[in-house]
C-alpha positions in Angstrom: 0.0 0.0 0.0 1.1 3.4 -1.0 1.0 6.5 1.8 1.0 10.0 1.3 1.7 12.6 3.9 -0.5 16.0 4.0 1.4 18.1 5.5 -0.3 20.9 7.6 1.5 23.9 9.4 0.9 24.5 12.9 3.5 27.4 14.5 6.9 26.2 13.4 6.2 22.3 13.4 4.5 20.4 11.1 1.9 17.9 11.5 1.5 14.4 8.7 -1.9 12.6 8.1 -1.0 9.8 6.1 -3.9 8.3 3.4 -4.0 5.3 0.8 -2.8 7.0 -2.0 -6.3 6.9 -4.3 -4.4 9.1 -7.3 -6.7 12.3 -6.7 -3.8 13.8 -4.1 -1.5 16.3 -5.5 2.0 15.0 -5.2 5.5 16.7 -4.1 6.2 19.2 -6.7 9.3 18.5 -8.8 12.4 19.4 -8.5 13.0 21.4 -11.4 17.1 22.1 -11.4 17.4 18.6 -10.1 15.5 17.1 -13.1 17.1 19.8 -15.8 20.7 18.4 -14.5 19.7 15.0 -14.8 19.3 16.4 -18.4 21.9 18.2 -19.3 24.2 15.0 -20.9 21.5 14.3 -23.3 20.6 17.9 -24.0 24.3 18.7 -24.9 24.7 15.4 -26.9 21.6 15.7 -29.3 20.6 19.5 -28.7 16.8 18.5 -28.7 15.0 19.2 -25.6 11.9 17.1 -26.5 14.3 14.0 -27.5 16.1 14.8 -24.3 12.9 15.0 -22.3 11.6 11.8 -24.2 14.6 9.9 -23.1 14.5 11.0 -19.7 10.4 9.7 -19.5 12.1 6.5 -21.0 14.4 5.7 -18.4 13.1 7.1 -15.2 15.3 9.0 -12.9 16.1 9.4 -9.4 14.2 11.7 -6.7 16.6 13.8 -4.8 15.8 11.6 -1.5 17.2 8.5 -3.9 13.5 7.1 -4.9 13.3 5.6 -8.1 10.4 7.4 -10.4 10.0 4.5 -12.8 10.6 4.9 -16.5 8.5 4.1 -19.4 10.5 1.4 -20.7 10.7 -0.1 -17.3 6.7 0.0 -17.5 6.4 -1.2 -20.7 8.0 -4.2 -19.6 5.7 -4.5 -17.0 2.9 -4.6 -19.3 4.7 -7.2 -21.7 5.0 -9.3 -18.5 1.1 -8.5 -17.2 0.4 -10.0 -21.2 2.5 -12.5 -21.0 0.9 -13.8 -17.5 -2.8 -13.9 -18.7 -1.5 -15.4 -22.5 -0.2 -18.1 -20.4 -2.9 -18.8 -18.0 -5.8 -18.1 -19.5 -7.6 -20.8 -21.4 -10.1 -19.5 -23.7 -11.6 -23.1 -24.7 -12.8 -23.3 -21.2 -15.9 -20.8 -22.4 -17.2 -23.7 -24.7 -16.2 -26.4 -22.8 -18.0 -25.1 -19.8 -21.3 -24.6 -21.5 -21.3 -27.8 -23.1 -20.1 -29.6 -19.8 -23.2 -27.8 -18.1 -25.2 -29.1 -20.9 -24.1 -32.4 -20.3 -25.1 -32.5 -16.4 -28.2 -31.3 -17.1 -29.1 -34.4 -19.1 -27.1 -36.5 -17.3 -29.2 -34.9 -13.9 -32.3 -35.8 -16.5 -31.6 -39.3 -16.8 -30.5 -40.1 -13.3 -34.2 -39.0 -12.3 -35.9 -40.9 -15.2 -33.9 -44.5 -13.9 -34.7 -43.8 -10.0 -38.5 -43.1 -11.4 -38.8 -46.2 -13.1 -36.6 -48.6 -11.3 -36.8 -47.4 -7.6 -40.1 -45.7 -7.0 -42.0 -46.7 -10.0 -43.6 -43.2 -10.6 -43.3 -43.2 -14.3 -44.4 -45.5 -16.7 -41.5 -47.4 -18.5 -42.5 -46.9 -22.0 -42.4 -42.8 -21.0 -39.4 -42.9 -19.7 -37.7 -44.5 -22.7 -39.6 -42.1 -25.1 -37.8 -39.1 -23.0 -34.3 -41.2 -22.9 -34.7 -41.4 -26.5 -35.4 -37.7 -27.1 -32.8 -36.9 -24.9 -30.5 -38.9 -27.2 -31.6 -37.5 -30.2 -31.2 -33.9 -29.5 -28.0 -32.2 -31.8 -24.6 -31.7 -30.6 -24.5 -27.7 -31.0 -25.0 -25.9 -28.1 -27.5 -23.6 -29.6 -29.9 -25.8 -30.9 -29.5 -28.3 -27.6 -30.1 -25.4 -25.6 -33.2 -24.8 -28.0 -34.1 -28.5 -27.8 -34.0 -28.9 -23.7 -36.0 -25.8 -23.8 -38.9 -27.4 -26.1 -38.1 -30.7 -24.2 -40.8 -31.8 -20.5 -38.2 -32.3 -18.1 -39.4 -35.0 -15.5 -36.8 -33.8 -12.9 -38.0 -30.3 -11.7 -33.8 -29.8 -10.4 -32.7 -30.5 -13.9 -35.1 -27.8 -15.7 -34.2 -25.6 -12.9 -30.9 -26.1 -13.6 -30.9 -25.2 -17.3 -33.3 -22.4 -16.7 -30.2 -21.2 -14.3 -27.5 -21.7 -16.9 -29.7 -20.0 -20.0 -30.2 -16.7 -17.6 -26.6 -17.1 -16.1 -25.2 -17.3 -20.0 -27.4 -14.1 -21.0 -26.1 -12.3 -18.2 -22.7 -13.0 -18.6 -22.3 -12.5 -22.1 -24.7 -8.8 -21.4 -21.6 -8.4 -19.4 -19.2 -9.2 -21.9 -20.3 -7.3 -24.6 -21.0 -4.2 -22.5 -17.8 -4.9 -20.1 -17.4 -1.2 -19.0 -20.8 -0.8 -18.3 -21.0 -4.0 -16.3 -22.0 -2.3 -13.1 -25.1 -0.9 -14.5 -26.1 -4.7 -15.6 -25.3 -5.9 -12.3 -28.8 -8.1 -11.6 -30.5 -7.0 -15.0 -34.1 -8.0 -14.4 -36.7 -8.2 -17.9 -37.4 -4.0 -17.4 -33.1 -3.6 -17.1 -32.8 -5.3 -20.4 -35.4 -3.8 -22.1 -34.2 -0.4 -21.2 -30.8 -1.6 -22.3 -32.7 -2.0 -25.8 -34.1 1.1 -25.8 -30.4 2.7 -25.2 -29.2 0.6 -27.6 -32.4 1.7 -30.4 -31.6 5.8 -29.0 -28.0 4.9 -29.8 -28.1 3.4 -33.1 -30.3 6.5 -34.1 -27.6 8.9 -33.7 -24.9 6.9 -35.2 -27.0 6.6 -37.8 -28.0 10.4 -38.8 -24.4 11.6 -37.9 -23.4 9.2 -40.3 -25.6 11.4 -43.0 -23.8 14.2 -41.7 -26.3 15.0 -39.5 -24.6 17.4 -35.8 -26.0 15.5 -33.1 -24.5 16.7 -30.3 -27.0 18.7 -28.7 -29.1 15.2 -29.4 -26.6 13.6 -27.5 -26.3 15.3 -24.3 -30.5 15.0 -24.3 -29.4 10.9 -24.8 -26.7 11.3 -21.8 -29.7 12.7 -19.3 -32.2 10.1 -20.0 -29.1 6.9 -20.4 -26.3 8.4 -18.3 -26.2 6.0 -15.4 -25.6 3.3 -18.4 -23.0 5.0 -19.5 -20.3 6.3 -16.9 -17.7 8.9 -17.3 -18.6 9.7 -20.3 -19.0 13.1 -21.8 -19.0 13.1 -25.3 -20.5 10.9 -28.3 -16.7 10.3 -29.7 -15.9 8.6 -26.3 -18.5 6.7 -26.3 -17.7 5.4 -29.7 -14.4 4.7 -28.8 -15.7 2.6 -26.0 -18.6 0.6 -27.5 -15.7 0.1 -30.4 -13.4 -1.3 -27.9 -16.0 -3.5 -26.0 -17.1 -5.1 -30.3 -13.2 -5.2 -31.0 -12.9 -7.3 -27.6 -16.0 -9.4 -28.3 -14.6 -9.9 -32.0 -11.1 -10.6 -30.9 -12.4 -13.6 -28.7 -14.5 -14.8 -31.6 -11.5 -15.1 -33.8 -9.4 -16.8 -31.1 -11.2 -19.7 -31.1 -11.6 -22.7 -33.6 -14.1 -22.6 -36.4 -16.6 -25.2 -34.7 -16.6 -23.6 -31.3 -16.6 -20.1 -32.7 -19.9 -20.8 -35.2 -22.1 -23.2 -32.5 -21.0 -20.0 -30.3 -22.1 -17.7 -32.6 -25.3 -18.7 -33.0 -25.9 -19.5 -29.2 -25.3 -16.0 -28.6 -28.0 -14.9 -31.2 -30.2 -16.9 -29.8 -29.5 -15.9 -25.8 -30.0 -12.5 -27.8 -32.7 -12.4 -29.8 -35.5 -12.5 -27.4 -33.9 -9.4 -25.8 -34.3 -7.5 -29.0 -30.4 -7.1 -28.6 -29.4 -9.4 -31.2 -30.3 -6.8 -33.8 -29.6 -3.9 -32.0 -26.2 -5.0 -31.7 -26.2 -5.4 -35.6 -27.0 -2.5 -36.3 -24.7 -1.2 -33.6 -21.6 -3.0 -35.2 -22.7 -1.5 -39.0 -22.7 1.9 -37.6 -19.4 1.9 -35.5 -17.4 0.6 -39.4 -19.8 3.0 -41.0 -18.4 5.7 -38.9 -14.4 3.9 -38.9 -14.6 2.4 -35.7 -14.6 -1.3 -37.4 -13.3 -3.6 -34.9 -10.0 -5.3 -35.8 -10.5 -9.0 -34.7 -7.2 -10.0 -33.6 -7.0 -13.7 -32.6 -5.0 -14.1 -29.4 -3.3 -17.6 -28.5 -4.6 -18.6 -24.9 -4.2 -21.6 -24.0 -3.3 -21.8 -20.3 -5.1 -23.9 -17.8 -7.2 -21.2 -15.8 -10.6 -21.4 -17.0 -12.6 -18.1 -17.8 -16.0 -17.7 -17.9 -17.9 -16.1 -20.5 -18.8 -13.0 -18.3 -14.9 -12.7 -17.6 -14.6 -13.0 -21.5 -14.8 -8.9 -22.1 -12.8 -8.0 -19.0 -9.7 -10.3 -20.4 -10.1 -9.0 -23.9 -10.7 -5.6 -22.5 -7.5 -5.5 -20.4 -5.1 -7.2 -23.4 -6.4 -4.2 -25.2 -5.7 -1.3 -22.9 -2.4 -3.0 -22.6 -1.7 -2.9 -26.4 -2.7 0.6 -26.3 -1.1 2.0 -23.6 2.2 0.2 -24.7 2.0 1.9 -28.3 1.4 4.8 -26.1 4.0 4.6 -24.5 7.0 3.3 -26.7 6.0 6.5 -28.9 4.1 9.3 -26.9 3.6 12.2 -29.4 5.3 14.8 -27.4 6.8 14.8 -23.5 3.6 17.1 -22.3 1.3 14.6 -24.0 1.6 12.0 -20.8 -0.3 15.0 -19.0 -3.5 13.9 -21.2 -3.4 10.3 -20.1 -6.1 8.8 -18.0 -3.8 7.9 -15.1 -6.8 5.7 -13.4 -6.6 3.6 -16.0 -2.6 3.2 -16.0 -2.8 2.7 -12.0 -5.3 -0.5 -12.8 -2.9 -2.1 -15.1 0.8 -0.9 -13.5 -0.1 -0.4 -9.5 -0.2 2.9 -7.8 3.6 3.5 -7.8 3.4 3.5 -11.5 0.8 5.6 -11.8 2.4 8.1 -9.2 5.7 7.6 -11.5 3.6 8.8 -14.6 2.0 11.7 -12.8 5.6 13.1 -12.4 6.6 12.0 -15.6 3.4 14.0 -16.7 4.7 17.3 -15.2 8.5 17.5 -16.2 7.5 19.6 -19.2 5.5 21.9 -17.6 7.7 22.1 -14.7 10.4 23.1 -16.6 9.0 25.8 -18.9 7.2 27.2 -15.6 11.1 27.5 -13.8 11.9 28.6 -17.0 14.7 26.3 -18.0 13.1 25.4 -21.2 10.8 27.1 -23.5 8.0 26.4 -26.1 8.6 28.5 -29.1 5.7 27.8 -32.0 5.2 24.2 -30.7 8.7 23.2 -30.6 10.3 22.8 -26.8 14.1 24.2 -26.7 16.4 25.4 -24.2 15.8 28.7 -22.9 18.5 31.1 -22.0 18.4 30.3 -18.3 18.7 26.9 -18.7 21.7 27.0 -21.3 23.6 29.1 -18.4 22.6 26.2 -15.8 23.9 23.4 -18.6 27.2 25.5 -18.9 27.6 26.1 -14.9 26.5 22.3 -14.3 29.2 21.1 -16.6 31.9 23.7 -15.2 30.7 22.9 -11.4 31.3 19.3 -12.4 35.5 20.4 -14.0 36.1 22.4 -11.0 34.9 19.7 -8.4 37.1 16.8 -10.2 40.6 19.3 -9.7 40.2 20.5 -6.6 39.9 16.7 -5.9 43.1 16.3 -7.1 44.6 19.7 -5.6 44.4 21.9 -8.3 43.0 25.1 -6.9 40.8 27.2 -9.2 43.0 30.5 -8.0 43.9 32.6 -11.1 47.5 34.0 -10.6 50.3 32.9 -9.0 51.4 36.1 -7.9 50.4 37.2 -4.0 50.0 40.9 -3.0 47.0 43.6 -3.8 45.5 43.0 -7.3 44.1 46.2 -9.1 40.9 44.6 -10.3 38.2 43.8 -7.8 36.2 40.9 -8.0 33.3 42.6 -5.8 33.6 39.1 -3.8 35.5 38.8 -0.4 36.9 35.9 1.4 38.4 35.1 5.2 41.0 37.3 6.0 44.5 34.7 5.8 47.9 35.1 7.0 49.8 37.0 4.1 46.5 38.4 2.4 46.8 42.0 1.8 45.3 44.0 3.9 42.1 45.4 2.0 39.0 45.7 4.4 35.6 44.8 3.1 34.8 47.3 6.4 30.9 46.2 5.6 31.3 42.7 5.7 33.9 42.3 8.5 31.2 44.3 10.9 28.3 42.1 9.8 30.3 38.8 10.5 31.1 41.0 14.3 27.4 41.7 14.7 26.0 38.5 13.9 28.6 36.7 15.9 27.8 38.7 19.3 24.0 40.0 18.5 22.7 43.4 18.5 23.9 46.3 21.0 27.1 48.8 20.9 30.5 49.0 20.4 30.7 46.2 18.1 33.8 44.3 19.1 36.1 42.7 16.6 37.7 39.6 16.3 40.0 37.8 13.9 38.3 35.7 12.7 35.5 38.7 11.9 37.9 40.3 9.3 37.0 40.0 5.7 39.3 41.1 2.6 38.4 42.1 -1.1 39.4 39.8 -3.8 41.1 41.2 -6.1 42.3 39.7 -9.5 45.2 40.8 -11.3 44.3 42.4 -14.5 45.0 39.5 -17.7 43.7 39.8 -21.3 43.4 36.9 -23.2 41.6 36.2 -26.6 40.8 32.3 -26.8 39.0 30.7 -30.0 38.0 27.1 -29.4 38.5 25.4 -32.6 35.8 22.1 -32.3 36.3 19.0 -33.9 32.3 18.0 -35.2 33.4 15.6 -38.0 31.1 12.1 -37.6 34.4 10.6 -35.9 33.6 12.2 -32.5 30.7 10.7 -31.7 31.3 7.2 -33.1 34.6 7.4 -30.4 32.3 8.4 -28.0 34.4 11.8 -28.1 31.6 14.5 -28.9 30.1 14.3 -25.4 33.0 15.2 -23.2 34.8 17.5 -25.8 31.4 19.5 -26.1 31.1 19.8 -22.2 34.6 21.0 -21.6 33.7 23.8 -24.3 30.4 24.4 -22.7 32.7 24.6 -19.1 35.5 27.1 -21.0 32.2 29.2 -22.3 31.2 29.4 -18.6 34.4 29.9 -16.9 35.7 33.0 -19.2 32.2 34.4 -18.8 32.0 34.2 -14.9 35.6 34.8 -13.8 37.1 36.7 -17.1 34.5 38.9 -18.4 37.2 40.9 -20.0 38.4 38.3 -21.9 37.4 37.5 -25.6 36.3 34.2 -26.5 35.1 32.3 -29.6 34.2 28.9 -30.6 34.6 27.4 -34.2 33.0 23.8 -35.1 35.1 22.1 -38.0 34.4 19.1 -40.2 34.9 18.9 -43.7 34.6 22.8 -43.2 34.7 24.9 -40.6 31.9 27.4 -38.9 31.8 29.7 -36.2 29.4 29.0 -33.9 27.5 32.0 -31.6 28.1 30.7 -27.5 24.6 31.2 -27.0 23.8 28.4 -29.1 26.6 25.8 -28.2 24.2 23.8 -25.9 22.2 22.8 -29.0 25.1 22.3 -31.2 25.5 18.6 -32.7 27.6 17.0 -34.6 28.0 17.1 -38.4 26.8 13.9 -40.6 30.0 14.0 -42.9 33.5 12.7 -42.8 36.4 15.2 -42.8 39.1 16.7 -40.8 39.3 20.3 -41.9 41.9 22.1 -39.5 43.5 24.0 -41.7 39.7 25.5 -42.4 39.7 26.1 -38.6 42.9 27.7 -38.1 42.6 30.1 -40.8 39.1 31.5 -39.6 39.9 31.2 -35.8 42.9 33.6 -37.3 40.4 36.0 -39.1 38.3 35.6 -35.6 41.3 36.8 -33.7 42.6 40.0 -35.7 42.0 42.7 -33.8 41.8 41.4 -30.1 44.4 42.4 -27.7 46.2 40.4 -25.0 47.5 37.0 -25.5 45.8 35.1 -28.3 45.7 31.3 -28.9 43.9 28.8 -30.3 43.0 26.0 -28.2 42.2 22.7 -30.8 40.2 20.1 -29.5 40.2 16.6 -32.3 40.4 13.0 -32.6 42.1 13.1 -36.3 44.6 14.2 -38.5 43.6 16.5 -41.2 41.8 15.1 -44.0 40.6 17.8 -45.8 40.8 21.1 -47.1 39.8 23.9 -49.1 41.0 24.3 -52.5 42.1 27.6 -54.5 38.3 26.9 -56.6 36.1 26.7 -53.5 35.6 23.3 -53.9 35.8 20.7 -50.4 38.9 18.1 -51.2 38.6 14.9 -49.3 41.0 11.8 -48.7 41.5 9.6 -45.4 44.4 8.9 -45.5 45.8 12.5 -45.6 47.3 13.5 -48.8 50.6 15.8 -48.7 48.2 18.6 -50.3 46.1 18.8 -47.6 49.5 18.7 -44.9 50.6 21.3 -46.7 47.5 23.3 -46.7 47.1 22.9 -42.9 50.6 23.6 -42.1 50.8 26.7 -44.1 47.8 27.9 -42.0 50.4 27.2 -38.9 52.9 29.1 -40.2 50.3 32.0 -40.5 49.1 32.0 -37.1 52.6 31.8 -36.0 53.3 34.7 -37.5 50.4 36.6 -36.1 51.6 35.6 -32.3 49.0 32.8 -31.8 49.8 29.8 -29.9 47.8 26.5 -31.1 47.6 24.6 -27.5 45.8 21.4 -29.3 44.4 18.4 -27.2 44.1 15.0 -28.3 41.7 12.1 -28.3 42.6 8.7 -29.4 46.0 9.6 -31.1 47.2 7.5 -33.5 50.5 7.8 -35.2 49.3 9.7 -38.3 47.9 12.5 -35.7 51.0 12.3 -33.6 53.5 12.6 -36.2 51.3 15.9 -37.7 51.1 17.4 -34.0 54.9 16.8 -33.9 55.6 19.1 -37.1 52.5 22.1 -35.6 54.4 22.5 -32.5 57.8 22.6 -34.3 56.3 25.4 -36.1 54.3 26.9 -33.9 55.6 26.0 -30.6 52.6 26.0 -29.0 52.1 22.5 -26.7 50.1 19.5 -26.9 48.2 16.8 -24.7 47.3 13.3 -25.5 44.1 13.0 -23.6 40.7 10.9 -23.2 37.6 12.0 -22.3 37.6 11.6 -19.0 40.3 14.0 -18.6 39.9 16.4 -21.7 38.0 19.1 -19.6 40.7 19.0 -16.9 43.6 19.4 -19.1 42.2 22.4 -21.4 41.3 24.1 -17.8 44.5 23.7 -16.0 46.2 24.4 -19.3 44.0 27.9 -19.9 44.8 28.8 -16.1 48.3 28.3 -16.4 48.3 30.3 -19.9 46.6 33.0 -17.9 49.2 33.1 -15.0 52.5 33.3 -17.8 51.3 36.6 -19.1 50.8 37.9 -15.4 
C-alpha cells in the first residue's frame, strides 16, 4: 500500500496525516534544477529538448531523496509481462467447454431422475421414460440448438429444468456483461425492465450513429441521450468517447470470436444470437456493429493464442479481452508518446489499474517534467517546438563547469587565477576570510556584519580575527581564446563528442563568470569549418559527414582573432589528422588517409598563425601515429604545446592548461 503525507503547518512544526494513495492527491512538486541536470548530458549530446525529455520519461530518474520514479521502458516491460501472464494462464476453450459440460449435467441430472422413477419408486411408466431417454439422445450436438431442444423438451426432474433455466439466464447475463464490459455495473442483476431499457439505449444509440453518419450534428441530441441513459454509460461526456468505448468493447468481443476454432466459434455464434434475440439485442447489436465501421470504428478482430489452464467464464470474456487491449494501447502509447507534455492527457486511473499505484504516481511526475520546466523557466516552447531557454543553457554550462572544478580540486588543483600574491588592481566585488599573508584590504561592511552576527545586536561592536573580511582582487590578464571544435562524424562514433562538447560548454562558462574581460570564440570544424555564436553551443551537434578540416579552422579562428588584444591562442580540441581542405576553386577536397596537399595546406595555416603571435595549444583524443606525427611538425612550427588526452580528462587538461596560460602573461 502506497502512503501519502498532507502536511499541515501549525507554528513552526508540522503535523503528517497519512492516506491510501487513491491518485486524486496532488504530489511533491518536482524538483525542477534537479530534473534539468539529470538532463543536461542528453541535452548537450543531441541538442533537442523534446528528445532529451523523451529519453528521460524513457528511463526514469532518481528523486533527490534517492527514490526511483519509474521509467517508461521499465513500464512497458511490465505490461509485456502482465500479457504475457494472462497469455499463459488463461484458457479461452474453457468458455465452450464449460457450457457444453453444463449441458451435459443437465441431461445427465435428467436421466438419473428418469432411472430412480422407473426402477426405484415406480412413478413413471417405462414406455415414458424411454420415449424421453430417446429424445434426450436424439437432441444435436451444438449448443445452440440443444439449448433450444432442452428448452422445447418436458423435463421430469423439476432440479434438472431448474438447472438449465439457471445456466440460460446465467449465459445471457454473462455474455450482457461481456459485450458491454465497461458498463457491467449498470447490468449488475439486469431483471426483464433492465434489459429492455438496455434495448431502448441501444435503439436511441443506433439512431444517432446513424443520422451523424448522414452528416447530420447531433451533439446537442446527444447530451438529451446522456440525461435520460447516463447511469448506463459512466464517465462519459462526449459521443466520440463513447464510440471509442462501444468500439473497444465489439473489438474485444470480436477478438475472442477469432481466437477460437471454427466449430466452437460458429455453434458459439449462433448460441449468442439466440440468448440475444428474445432481448431484441441481437439486432440492436447489428445495427450497432454496421454503424461503428460506418463511422471507422470497425473492430479489428485479432486472434489471441490462450491456451493456459485457468478457465474463464464467459462474463470474464470482455474484462480479459478488455485489459489485453488497454495493454496494447497504452504500450503503443508509450513506446512513442507524441510529445513529453502529451503524458499530461493520459487517464492515469486507468494506467494505475494495469501498472499499481507506484506507476501511476511515477507517470503523474513524468506528466509534469515539461511543464515544470517551462514554468522555472529552464526550457521554453517557441511555436510548438520545446528548446532550451537562455536560463537553462547558463545552468547546462555552470553544471558542466561545477562538475570540472569539483574533479581538480579533488586532485589539488586550486581554481586561483595568478600565481602572484600581494594587492591585485581589479576587484572581484567578492571577499573571502582574512589569511595570514592576504593583503590588507577591508571589506569594512562585511567584516562588521560577521562581528554583529557573531555577538548580536547592542554597541560598540567588538572585533575579532576571525570577523575580518578582505576584497578579492584579480590581477588584471587579457586573453583572446578561439576554441577550434572538432564536429566531423568521428567524435561521436569514439564516443568523443560528449566530453569535448562539455569541456567547451565549461570554458564558455568559466571565461564568462571569472574573465569577463576576456574574448572568446568557438569554431565547429568538419569537412569545413563554422563559427558557432556561444549562445547556441548547448544545442550544437555533430556534423553527418566525414572530414578533418583544420587548416579551415585555423585560418578563420585567425580572421576571428585580428583585432583582439592580449595574448591570443587557439585551443584545438580533435580526434584526427587533417583530412581535408579547401581548394584555391572553393571546392571541399577529401581523402582519409591525408594526402601531402592537404598537410601542406594545414601547415601553411600554422605558419600563419605563428606569424600573427597565436599559440595553437591542441588536445588530443585517441592519437594514432598519423595524428601524432602531424602534431609533432605544428608544434615545431608553432611551438605552442600538446596533450594526448581521453575523455575523462579532456576538460581538466584544457582548464588547467587555460589557467596556467593565464598566470604566464601575469
Amino acid at each position: 500500500m502506497t502512503l501519502v503525507a498532507l502536511g499541515q503547518r501549525e507554528g513552526f512544526a508540522m503535523r503528517y496525516q497519512y492516506s491510501e494513495w487513491d491518485g486524486t492527491q496532488e504530489i511533491e512538486s518536482i524538483d525542477a534544477k534537479f530534473v534539468f541536470d539529470q538532463l543536461s548530458d542528453n541535452l548537450l549530446y543531441n541538442g533537442d529538448a523534446a528528445s532529451a525529455l523523451r529519453d528521460l520519461m524513457s528511463r526514469g530518474f532518481r528523486r533527490p531523496d534517492g527514490t526511483k520514479v519509474q521509467g517508461l521502458t521499465e513500464m512497458i516491460e511490465k505490461l509485456r509481462e502482465r500479457r504475457a501472464e494472462l497469455l499463459r494462464s488463461r484458457n479461452l476453450s474453457s468458455v465452450y467447454d464449460s457450457i457444453r459440460d453444463e449441458l451435459d449435467s443437465v441431461v445427465a441430472m435428467e436421466t438419473e431422475a428418469l432411472y430412480e422413477a422407473e426402477h426405484v419408486t415406480n412413478k413413471i411408466d417405462p414406455f415414458v421414460a424411454e420415449q424421453k431417454r430417446l429424445e434426450l439422445s436424439a437432441m444435436s450436438d451444438d449448443l445452440a440448438q440443444r439449448i433450444k431442444d432442452l428448452e422445447g423438451y418436458e423435463f421430469f426432474s423439476t432440479q434438472a429444468r431448474q438447472r438449465l433455466e439457471k445456466l440460460v439466464s446465467d449465459l445471457r447475463e454473462q455474455l450482457l456483461q461481456s459485450t458491454f464490459s465497461q458498463m457491467k455495473r449498470s447490468l449488475s442483476k439486469m431483471g426483464a425492465k433492465e434489459r429492455q431499457r438496455l434495448a431502448q439505449m441501444l435503439a436511441a444509440l443506433n439512431d444517432l450513429l446513424s443520422r451523424r453518419a448522414q452528416g447530420i450534428d447531433v451533439d446537442s441530441d446527444f447530451a438529451e441521450f446522456k440525461d435520460q441513459y447516463g447511469d448506463m454509460i459512466p464517465e462519459v461526456s462526449s459521443l466520440d468517447e463513447l464510440l471509442e468505448l462501444m468500439a473497444g468493447q465489439a473489438a474485444a468481443m470480436a477478438s475472442f470470436m477469432a481466437s477460437l476454432d471454427e466449430q466452437q466459434r460458429m455453434e458459439l455464434a449462433d448460441l449468442f444470437e439466440e440468448l440475444l434475440g428474445d432481448l431484441d439485442l441481437a439486432w440492436q447489436l447489428e445495427m450497432l456493429s454496421t454503424n461503428l465501421s460506418s463511422l471507422g470504428y470497425a473492430p479489428n478482430a485479432r486472434p489471441i493464442g490462450l491456451r493456459g489452464d485457468q478457465d474463464v467464464s464467459l462474463g470474464e470474456v470482455g474484462d480479459l479481452f478488455s485489459e489485453l487491449t488497454r495493454i496494447d494501447r497504452l504500450e503503443a502509447f508509450f513506446k512513442n508518446p507524441p510529445s513529453p507534455a502529451s503524458l499530461a492527457d493520459l487517464d492515469l486511473s486507468d494506467a494505475g489499474d494495469l501498472l499499481g499505484d507506484d506507476a501511476s504516481r511515477s507517470l503523474a511526475e513524468l506528466a509534469k517534467l515539461a511543464k515544470t520546466l517551462q514554468e522555472k523557466g529552464f526550457i521554453d516552447n517557441h511555436e510548438g517546438f520545446l528548446r532550451i531557454s537562455p536560463k537553462g543553457l547558463r545552468r547546462i554550462a555552470d553544471k558542466a563547469l561545477e562538475e570540472l572544478f569539483s574533479k581538480l580540486k579533488s586532485s589539488g588543483f586550486g581554481e586561483h587565477p595568478s600565481w602572484k600574491s600581494g594587492f591585485g588592481s581589479d576587484l572581484e566585488y567578492q571577499t573571502k576570510p582574512y589569511e595570514y599573508g592576504d593583503s590588507f584590504n577591508i571589506s569594512i561592511n562585511q567584516t562588521l556584519k560577521n562581528a554583529s552576527l557573531r555577538q548580536g545586536m547592542g554597541f560598540p561592536i567588538k572585533l575579532s580575527a576571525e570577523d575580518f573580511e578582505v576584497e578579492r582582487t584579480e590581477a588584471v590578464v587579457s586573453t583572446s581564446t578561439v576554441l577550434l571544435l572538432d564536429l566531423s562524424l568521428s567524435m561521436p562514433l569514439r564516443d568523443n563528442f560528449l566530453p569535448a562538447k562539455k569541456m567547451a560548454v565549461a570554458l564558455s562558462s568559466l571565461i564568462r563568470s571569472k574573465f569577463p574581460r576576456d574574448f572568446f570564440s568557438l569554431i565547429g570544424f568538419s569537412e569545413v569549418a563554422r563559427e558557432i555564436p556561444i549562445a547556441e553551443l548547448p544545442s550544437v551537434t555533430w556534423d553527418y559527414v566525414y572530414g578533418t578540416n583544420i587548416a579551415h579552422a585555423l585560418a578563420l579562428g585567425r580572421k576571428v582573432l585580428k583585432g583582439q588584444s592580449g595574448t591570443k591562442q587557439i585551443i584545438l580540441v580533435t580526434d584526427g589528422e587533417p583530412t581535408s581542405h579547401v581548394l584555391p576553386s572553393g571546392e571541399i577536397f577529401f581523402s582519409y588517409p591525408t594526402t601531402p596537399e592537404t598537410l601542406k595546406a594545414t601547415l601553411s595555416e600554422v605558419i600563419k598563425c605563428t606569424k600573427s603571435g597565436i599559440a595553437i595549444n591542441s588536445f588530443l583524443l585517441d592519437a594514432d601515429d598519423h595524428l601524432k606525427r602531424f602534431m609533432d611538425k605544428l608544434v615545431s612550427m608553432n611551438g605552442g604545446r600538446v596533450f594526448y588526452a581521453s575523455g575523462d580528462n579532456l576538460g581538466d587538461f584544457v582548464l588547467v592548461d587555460f589557467f596556467a596560460n593565464r598566470r604566464s602573461s601575469l
